[in-house]
C-alpha positions in Angstrom: -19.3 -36.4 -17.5 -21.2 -33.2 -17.4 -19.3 -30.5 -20.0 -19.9 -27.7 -17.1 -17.9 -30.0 -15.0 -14.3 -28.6 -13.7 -12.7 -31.5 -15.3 -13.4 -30.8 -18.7 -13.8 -26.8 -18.8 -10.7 -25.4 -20.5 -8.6 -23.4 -19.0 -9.2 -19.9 -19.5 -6.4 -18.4 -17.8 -2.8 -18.6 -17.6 -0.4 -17.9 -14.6 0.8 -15.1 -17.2 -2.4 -13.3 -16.6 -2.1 -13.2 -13.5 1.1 -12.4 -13.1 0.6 -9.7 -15.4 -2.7 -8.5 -13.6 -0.5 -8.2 -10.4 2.5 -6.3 -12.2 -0.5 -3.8 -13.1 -1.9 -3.3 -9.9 2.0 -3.1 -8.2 2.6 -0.2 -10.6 -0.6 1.2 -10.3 -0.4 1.9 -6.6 3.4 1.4 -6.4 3.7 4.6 -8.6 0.5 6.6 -6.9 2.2 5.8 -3.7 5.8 7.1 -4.3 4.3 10.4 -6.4 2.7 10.9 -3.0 5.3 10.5 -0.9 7.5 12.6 -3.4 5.0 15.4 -2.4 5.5 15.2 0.9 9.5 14.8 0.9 10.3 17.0 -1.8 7.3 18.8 -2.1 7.1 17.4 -6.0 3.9 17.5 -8.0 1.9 20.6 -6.2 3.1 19.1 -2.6 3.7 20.8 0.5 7.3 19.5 1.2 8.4 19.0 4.9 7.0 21.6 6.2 3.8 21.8 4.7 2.8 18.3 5.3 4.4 19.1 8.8 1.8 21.9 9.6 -0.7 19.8 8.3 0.2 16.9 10.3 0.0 19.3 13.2 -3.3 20.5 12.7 -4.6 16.7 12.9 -3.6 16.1 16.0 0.1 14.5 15.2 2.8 16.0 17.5 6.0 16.7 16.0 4.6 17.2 12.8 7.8 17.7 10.5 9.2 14.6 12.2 5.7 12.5 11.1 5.7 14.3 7.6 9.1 12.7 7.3 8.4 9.4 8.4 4.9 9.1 6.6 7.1 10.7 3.0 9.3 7.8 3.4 7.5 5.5 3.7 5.1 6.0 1.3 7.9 7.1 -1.1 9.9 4.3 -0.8 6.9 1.7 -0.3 5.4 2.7 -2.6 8.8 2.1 -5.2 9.1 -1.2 -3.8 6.1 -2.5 -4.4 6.2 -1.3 -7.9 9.3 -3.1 -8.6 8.0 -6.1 -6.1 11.1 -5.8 -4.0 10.2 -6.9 -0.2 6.3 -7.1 -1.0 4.9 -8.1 2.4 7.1 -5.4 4.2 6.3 -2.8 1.3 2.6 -3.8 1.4 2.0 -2.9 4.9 4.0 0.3 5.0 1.4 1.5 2.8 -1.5 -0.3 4.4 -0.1 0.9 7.7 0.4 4.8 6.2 -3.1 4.7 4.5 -5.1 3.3 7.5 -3.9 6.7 9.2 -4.5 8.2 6.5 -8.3 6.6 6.8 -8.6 7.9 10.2 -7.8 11.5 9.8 -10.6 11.5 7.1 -12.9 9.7 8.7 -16.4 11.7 9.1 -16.6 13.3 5.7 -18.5 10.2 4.3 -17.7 8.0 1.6 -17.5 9.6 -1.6 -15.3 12.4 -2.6 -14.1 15.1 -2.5 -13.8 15.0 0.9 -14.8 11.4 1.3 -13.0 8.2 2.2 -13.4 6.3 -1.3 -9.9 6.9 -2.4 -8.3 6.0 1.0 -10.2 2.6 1.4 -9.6 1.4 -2.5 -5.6 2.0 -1.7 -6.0 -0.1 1.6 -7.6 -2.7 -0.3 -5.6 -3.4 -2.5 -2.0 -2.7 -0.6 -3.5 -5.7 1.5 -4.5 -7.6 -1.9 -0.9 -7.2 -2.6 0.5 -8.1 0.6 -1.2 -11.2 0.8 -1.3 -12.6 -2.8 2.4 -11.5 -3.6 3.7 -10.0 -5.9 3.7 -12.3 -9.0 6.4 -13.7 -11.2 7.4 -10.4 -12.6 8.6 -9.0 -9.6 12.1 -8.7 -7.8 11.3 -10.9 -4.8 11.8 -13.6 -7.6 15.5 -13.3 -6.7 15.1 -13.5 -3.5 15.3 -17.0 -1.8 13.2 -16.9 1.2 10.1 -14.7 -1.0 10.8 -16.7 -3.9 7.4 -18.7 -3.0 5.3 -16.4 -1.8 3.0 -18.0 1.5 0.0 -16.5 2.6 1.9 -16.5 6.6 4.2 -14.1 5.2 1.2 -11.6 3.7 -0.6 -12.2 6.7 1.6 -11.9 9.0 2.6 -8.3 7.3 -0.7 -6.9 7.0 -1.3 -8.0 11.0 2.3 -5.8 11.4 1.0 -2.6 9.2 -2.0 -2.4 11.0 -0.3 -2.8 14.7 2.1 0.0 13.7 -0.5 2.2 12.2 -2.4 1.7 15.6 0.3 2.5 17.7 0.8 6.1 15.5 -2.9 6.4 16.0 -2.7 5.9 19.4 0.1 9.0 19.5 -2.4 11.1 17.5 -4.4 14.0 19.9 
């Protein structure tokens, strides 16, 4: 037997890595999530609050701009605590893929890279759907949770299939 063969190479990594790669990732964008949110709900961190991200909504094209500021705060606020914690990961997963895609579109035009590019938008899509459809790890809350115990692939996919539905259908509501 060949010593490059998969049978005798060692094993490199450990499900700890891994696991621990994906805590770092869920905290990562858990926490950039939820600070963003916060801006928008409580207008935290140099945010606009209600209002503000109301007005801006507005000028996009939303209608009832206070009432999307709310929805869009929420959800990245408490998605984005969720999946840092790993509570609910497919569900958490796609709010934020779902929040970011429209987030995607109202930038859309101004190229790739910053400032006023895309960059930023598309990394966080990538990996909220990364996290929706690996799971969320052993250190993670949906541990304790029977039926995400064993995270499946049908569950991830099925989630980011629902954020991007959802985020269509906002889109769709957009001017």
């Amino acid at each position: 037997m060949s010593s490059l063969s998969p049978a005798a190479a060692p094993q490199d990594s450990s499900p700890h890595a891994y696991d621990t790669g994906l805590l770092l990732l869920r905290l990562a964008l858990g926490a950039t999530m939820a600070v963003h949110g916060a801006q928008k709900l409580f207008g935290w961190f140099g945010g606009g609050g209600l209002d503000g991200t109301g007005m801006f909504f507005e000028s996009v094209g939303y209608p009832a701009g206070r009432t999307m500021a709310l929805i869009a705060a929420v959800t990245e606020t408490f998605g984005g605590l969720a999946l840092a914690i790993g509570l609910l990961t497919p569900l958490a997963g796609a709010a934020v893929f779902g929040t970011m895609l429209n987030a995607l579109a109202v930038k859309w035009g101004s190229g790739f890279f910053g400032p006023e590019g895309v960059e930023y938008e598309v990394l966080l899509i990538a990996a909220a759907a990364a996290l929706t459809l690996t799971g969320p790890g052993r250190y993670a809350a949906d541990r304790f949770l029977p039926v995400l115990r064993s995270h499946r692939l049908r569950y991830g996919a099925a989630a980011v299939v629902l954020g991007a539905v959802v985020a269509g259908i906002t889109l769709l509501i957009r001017n």
